[in-house]
C-alpha positions in Angstrom: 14.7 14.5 36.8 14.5 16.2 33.7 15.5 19.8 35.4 18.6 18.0 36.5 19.6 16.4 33.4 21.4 18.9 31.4 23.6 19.7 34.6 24.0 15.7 34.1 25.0 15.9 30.7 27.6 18.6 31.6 29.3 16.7 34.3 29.1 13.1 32.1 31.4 14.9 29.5 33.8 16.6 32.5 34.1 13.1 33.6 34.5 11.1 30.0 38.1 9.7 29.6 37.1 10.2 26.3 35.5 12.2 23.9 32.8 12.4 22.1 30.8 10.5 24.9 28.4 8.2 23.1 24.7 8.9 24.6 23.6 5.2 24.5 26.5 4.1 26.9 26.5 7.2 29.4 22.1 8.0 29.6 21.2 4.3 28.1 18.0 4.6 30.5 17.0 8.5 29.2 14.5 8.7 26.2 16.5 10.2 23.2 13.2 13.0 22.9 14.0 14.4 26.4 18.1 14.1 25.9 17.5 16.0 22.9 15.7 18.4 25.0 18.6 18.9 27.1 21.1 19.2 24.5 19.1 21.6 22.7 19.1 24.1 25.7 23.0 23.4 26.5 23.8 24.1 22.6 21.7 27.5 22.5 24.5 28.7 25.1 27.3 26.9 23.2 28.1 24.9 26.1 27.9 21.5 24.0 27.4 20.5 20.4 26.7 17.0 19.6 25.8 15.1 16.0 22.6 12.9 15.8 22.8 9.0 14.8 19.8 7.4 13.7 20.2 3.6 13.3 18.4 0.8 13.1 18.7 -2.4 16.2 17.8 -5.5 16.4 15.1 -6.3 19.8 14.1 -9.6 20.5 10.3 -10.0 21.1 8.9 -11.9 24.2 8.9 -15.4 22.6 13.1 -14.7 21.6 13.3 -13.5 25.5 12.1 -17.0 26.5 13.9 -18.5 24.0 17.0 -17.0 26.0 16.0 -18.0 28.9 14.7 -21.5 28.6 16.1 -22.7 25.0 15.0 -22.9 21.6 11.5 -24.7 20.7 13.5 -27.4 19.4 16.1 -27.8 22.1 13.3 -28.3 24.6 11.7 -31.5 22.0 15.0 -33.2 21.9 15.6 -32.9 26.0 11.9 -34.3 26.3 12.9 -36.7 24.3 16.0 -38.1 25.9 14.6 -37.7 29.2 12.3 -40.3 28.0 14.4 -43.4 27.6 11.7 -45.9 26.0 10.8 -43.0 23.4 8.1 -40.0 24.0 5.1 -40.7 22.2 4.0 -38.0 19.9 0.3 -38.0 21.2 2.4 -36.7 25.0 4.8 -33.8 23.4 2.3 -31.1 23.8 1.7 -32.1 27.8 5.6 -32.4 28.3 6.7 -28.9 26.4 3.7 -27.0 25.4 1.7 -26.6 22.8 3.9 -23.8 21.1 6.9 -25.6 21.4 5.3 -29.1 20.8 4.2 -27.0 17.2 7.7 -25.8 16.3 10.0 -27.5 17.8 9.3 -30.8 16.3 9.6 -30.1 13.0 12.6 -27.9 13.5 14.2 -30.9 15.8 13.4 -33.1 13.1 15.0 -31.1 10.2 18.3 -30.9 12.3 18.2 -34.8 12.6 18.7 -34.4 16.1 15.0 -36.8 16.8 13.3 -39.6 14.9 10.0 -41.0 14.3 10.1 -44.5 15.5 6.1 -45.4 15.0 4.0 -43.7 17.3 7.0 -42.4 19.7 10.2 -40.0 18.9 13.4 -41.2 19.4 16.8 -40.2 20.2 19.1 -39.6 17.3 21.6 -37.1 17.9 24.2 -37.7 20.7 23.9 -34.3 21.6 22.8 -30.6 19.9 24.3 -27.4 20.0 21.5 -25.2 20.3 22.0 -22.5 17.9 18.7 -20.4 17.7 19.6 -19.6 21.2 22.8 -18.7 21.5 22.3 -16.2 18.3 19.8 -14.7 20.3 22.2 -14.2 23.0 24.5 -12.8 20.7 21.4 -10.1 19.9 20.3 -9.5 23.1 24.1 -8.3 24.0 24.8 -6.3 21.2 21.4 -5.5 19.2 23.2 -6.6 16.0 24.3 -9.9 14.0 26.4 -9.6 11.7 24.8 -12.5 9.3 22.5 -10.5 7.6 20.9 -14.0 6.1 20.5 -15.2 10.0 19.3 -12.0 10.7 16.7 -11.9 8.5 16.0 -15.7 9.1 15.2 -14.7 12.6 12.7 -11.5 11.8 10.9 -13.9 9.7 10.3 -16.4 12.5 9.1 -13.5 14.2 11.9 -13.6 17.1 13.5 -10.6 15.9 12.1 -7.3 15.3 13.8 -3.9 13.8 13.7 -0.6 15.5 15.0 3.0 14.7 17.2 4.1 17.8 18.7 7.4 18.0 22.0 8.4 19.8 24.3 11.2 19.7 27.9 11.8 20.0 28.1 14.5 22.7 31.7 17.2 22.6 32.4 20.0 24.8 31.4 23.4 23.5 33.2 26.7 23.4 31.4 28.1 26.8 31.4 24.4 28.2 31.3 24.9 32.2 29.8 22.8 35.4 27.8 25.6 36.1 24.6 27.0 33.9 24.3 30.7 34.2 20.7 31.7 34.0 20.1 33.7 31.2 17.7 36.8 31.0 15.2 36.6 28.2 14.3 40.2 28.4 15.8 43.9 28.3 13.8 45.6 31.2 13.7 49.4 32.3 15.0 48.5 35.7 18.1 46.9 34.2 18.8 49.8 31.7 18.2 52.7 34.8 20.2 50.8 37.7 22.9 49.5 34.5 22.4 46.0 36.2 22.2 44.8 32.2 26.1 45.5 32.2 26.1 41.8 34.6 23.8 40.3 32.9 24.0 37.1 30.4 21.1 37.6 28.0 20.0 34.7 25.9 20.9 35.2 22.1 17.7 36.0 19.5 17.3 32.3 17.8 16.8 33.6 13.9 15.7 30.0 13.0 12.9 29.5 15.2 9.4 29.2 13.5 7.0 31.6 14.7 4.1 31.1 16.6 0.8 29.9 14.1 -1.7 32.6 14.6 -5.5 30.6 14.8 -7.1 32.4 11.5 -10.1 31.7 9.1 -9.7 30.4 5.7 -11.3 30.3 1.9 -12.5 26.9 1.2 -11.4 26.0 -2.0 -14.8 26.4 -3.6 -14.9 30.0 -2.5 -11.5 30.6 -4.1 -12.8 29.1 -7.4 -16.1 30.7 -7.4 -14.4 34.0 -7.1 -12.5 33.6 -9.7 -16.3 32.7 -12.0 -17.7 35.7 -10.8 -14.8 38.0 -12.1 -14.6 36.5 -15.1 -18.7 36.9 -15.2 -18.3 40.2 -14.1 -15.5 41.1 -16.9 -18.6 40.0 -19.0 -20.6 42.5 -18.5 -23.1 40.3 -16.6 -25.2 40.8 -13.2 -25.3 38.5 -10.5 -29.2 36.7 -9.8 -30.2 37.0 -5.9 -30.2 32.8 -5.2 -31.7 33.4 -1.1 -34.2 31.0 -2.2 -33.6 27.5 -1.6 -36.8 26.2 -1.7 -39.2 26.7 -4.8 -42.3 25.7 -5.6 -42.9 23.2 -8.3 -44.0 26.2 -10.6 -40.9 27.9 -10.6 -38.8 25.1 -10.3 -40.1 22.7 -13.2 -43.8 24.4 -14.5 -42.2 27.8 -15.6 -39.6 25.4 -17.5 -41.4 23.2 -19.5 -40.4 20.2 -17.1 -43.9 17.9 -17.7 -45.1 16.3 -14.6 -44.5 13.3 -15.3 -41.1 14.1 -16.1 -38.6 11.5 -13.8 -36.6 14.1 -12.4 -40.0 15.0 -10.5 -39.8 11.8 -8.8 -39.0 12.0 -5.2 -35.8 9.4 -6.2 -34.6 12.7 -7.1 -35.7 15.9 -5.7 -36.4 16.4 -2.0 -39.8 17.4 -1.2 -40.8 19.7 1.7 -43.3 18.4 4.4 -44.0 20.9 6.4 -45.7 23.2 4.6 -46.1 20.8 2.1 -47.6 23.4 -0.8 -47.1 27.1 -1.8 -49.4 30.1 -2.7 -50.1 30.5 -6.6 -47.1 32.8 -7.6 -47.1 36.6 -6.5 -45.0 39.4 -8.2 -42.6 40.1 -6.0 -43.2 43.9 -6.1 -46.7 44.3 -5.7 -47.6 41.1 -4.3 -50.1 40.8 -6.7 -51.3 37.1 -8.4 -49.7 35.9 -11.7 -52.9 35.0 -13.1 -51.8 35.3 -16.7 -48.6 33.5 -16.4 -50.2 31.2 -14.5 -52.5 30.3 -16.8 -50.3 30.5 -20.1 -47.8 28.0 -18.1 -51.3 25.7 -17.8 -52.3 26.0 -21.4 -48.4 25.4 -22.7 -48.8 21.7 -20.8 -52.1 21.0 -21.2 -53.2 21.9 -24.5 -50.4 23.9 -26.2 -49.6 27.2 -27.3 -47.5 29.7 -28.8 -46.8 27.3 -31.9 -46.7 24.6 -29.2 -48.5 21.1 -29.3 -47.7 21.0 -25.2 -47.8 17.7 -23.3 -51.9 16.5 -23.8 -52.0 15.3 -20.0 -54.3 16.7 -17.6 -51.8 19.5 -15.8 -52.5 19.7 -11.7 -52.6 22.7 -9.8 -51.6 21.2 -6.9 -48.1 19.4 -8.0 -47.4 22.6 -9.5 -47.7 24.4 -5.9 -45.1 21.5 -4.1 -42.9 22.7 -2.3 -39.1 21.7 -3.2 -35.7 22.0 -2.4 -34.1 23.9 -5.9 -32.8 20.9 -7.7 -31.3 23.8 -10.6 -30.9 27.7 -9.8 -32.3 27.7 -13.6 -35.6 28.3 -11.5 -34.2 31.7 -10.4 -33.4 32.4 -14.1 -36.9 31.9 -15.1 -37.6 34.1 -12.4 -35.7 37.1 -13.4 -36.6 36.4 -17.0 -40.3 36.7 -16.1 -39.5 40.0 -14.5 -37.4 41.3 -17.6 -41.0 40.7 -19.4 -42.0 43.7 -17.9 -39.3 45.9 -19.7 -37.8 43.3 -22.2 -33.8 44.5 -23.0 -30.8 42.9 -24.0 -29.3 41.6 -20.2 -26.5 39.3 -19.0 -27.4 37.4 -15.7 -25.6 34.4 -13.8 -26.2 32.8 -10.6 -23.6 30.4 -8.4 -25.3 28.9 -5.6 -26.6 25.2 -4.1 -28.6 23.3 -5.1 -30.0 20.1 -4.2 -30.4 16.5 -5.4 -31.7 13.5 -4.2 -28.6 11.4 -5.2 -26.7 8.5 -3.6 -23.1 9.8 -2.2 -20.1 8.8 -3.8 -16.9 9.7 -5.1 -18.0 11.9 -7.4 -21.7 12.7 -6.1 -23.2 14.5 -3.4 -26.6 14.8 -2.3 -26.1 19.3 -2.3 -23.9 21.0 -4.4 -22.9 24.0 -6.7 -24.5 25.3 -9.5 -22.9 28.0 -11.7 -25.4 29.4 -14.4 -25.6 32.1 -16.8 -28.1 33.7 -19.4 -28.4 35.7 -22.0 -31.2 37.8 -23.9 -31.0 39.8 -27.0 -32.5 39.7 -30.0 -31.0 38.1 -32.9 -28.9 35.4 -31.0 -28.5 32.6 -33.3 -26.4 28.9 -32.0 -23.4 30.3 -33.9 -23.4 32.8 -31.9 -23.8 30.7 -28.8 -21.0 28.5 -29.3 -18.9 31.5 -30.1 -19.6 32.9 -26.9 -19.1 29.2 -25.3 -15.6 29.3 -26.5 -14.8 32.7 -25.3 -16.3 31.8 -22.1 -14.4 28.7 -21.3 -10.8 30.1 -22.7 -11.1 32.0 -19.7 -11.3 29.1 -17.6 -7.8 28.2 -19.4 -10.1 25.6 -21.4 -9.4 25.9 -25.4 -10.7 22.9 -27.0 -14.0 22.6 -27.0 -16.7 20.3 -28.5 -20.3 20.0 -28.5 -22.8 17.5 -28.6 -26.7 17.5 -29.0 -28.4 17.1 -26.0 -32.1 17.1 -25.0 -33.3 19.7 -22.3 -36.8 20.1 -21.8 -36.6 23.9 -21.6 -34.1 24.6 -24.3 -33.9 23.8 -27.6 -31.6 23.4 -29.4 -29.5 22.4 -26.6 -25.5 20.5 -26.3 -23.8 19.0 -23.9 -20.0 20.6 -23.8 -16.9 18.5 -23.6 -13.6 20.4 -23.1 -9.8 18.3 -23.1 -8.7 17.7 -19.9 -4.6 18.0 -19.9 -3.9 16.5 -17.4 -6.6 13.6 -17.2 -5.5 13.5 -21.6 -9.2 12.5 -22.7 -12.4 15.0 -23.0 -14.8 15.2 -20.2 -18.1 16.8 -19.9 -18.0 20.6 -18.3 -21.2 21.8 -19.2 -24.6 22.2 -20.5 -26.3 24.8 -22.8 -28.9 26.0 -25.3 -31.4 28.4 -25.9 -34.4 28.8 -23.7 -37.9 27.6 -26.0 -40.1 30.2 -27.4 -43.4 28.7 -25.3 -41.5 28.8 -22.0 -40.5 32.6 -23.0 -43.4 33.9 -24.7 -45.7 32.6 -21.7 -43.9 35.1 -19.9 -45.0 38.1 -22.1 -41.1 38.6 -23.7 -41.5 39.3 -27.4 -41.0 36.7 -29.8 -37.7 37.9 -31.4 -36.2 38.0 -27.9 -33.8 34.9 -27.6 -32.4 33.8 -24.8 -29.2 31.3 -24.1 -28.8 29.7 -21.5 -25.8 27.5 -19.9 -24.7 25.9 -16.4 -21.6 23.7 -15.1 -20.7 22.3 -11.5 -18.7 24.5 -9.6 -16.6 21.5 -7.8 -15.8 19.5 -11.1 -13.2 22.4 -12.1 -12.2 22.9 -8.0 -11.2 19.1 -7.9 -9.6 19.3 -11.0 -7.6 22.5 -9.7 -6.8 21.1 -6.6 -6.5 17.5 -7.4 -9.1 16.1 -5.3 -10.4 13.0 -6.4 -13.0 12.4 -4.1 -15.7 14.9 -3.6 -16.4 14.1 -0.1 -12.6 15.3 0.7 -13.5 18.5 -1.0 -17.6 19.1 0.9 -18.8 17.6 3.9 -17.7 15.8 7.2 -14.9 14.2 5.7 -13.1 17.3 4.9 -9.8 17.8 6.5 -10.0 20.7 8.0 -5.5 21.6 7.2 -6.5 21.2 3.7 -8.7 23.8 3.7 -6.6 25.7 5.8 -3.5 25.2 3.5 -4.5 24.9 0.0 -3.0 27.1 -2.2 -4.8 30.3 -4.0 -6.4 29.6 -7.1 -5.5 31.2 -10.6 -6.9 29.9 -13.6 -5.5 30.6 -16.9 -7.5 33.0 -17.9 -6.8 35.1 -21.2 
């Protein structure tokens, strides 16, 4: 029994006529994981000390143990064989030895040239055979070694031999070696320090090296860690953060309020998800005094339809009731227009951004997900120029730790001009994409009510591009979603970026 063994051990060595006593001669039938166990608890008292061998031996696998036993495949052919003293013919082998050995045998038998082919029959050719495959099996099964390393490996590729990792140890006698194991106390009670009983006792030394117990605790997801660090940097900014609780908008605020025609593809329901149930919203309230947007309403009709505000619009027939959809966000732009529509009331200079979810209907792959993270930002003041907003792009992104930037036109159908933003990836040593930007049209603003000098810019990025490319994920499903493992997100490392 396991309980038993370490007294075992103790007695083994008291016994040796040698030393160190080799553990695969003297507990050959113990598993090394619960000798180790043993050991372990004799060495904490200093009883024993032993040194760990790892090696690798040869086993034979169940068609070697029959080869053993019975002979090689090809010894068995050539005994057929004689046995048959007109010739066997090669139509009978496989009844005589068996398929398998009728298979291997036979050509091995006659590459030895210990059989013939005498037209349809083998014959005898060899006098007699020494059957080797057999007797260096022997030789394997005895000592779990050969020492022809060229046989050997012969043999592991005819799949009779296979390689495993054994470990043994070399077990010596230890300073406080004894027959007998003194139970050691693991605690300093009151009772032994008032009675002085702790004067008799043996007390089990502090082990300094053991790892401590894990205590079960929550964790940052890596997205968390980087979106933290965008919101100080936003913060640093002099920006305020948009409330995002709202997940699903209507088609108004989500496309209408932006310019986004209705015939526009990413309307299509191959890429937004549409609510069913309700499947419409009210015409837009203020969300002070509850009150109908009438105006806005109309202005936002008159922009499609017809035009306005130096606008020729779309000139298609604009529908009240795709407007009112109901939608899962697919951009938290629609909470920018949102809070722009509210600073129409007292127009000012303000900084907003927003990091949230949003929602796409995309197919899922390594780099897409159907939900993901939106980071945004805005500003309005009057004056801003597209100097001025790839200045502030630059400063933005240097405190990302991103310096070289370039831009690119782009079309947006609420901002314009707009550009795509490239930044040098270090480590991936080519440019890849890390944003989008421009400033906000004059119709989409002025339907609002904000003055016509007001300009507004307006830029967004992913938030799990940069946390894949900080954490060197490579496919978004190990970073969001079922897939995640769960000691990665209990283990990754805190985030820093190199921020000036």
């Amino acid at each position: 029994m396991a309980s038993d063994l370490p007294t075992t051990v103790l007695h083994a060595l008291n016994d040796a006529s040698s030393l160190p006593l080799a553990s695969n001669v003297a507990f050959s039938d113990v598993e090394s994981t619960v000798l180790k166990g043993a050991l372990d608890s004799l060495k904490s008292r200093e009883m024993v000390t032993y040194e760990t061998l790892d090696q690798e031996v040869a086993v034979l696998t169940e068609e070697a143990a029959g080869i053993v036993q019975d002979g090689s495949h090809e010894a068995k052919v050539y005994k057929a064989v004689c046995e048959a003293l007109d010739g066997l013919k090669i139509s009978d082998l496989a009844k005589v030895v068996g398929a398998s050995s009728a298979k291997v045998g036979q050509g091995k038998a006659f590459k030895e040239g210990w059989i013939a082919k005498d037209g349809d029959k083998l014959i005898k050719k060899a006098a007699s055979i020494k059957d080797v495959t057999r007797e260096q099996l022997q030789v394997i099964k005895d000592t779990q070694t050969f020492p022809d390393a060229k046989i050997l490996a012969d043999l592991k590729k005819r799949k009779l031999v296979l390689m495993q990792k054994r470990i043994s140890f070399k077990i010596n006698k230890g300073t406080k070696f004894a027959l007998t194991i003194v139970k050691e106390e693991t605690d300093l009670t009151a009772e032994m320090l008032a009675s002085g009983a702790w004067k008799e006792k043996s007390f089990k030394p502090y082990n300094f090296a053991a790892l401590g117990a894990n205590t079960p605790s929550g964790a940052l997801h890596p997205l968390n860690k980087v979106r933290h660090e965008f919101r100080n940097i936003f913060f640093e900014m002099g920006f305020t953060e948009m409330p995002t609780s709202r997940f699903v908008e209507s088609g108004f605020w989500n496309f209408d309020t932006l310019f986004v025609p209705q015939q526009h593809p990413a309307r299509d329901l191959q890429d937004t998800f549409y609510i069913s149930d309700p499947a419409v919203a009210d015409k837009p309230r203020d969300d002070e005094t509850g009150e109908e947007l009438t105006e806005y309403w109309n202005n936002v009709h008159e922009v499609h339809e017809v035009g306005k505000y130096g606008s020729q619009g779309y000139r298609y027939p604009w529908k009240a009731d795709e407007s009112l959809r109901l939608v899962l966000r697919t951009h938290t732009t629609a909470i920018s227009a949102n809070m722009l529509h509210k600073l129409a009331k007292d127009p000012k200079p303000a900084r907003y951004f927003s990091i949230d979810r949003v929602f796409r209907n995309e197919t899922v792959d390594a780099t897409h997900l159907a939900e993901f993270h939106q980071v945004e930002g805005v500003i309005a003041d009057y004056g801003l120029t597209l100097g001025g907003l790839i200045a502030f792009m630059q400063e933005f992104f240097k405190k990302m730790g991103v310096h070289d930037l370039r831009f690119k036109p782009a079309y947006n159908p609420y901002t314009e001009p707009s550009m795509e933003i490239f930044g040098f990836h270090a480590g991936l040593n080519k440019w890849v994409e890390i944003g989008n930007s421009g400033m906000f049209r004059p119709e989409m603003l002025e339907s609002m009510g904000l003055p016509k000098d007001l300009r507004v810019y307006g830029w967004g990025l992913s938030l799990e591009r940069p946390t894949m490319i900080r954490y060197k994920v490579s496919n978004i499903r190990e970073l969001l979603g079922h897939k995640v493992d769960l000691n990665f997100i209990e283990n990754n490392a805190a985030v820093r970026l190199d921020r000036e």
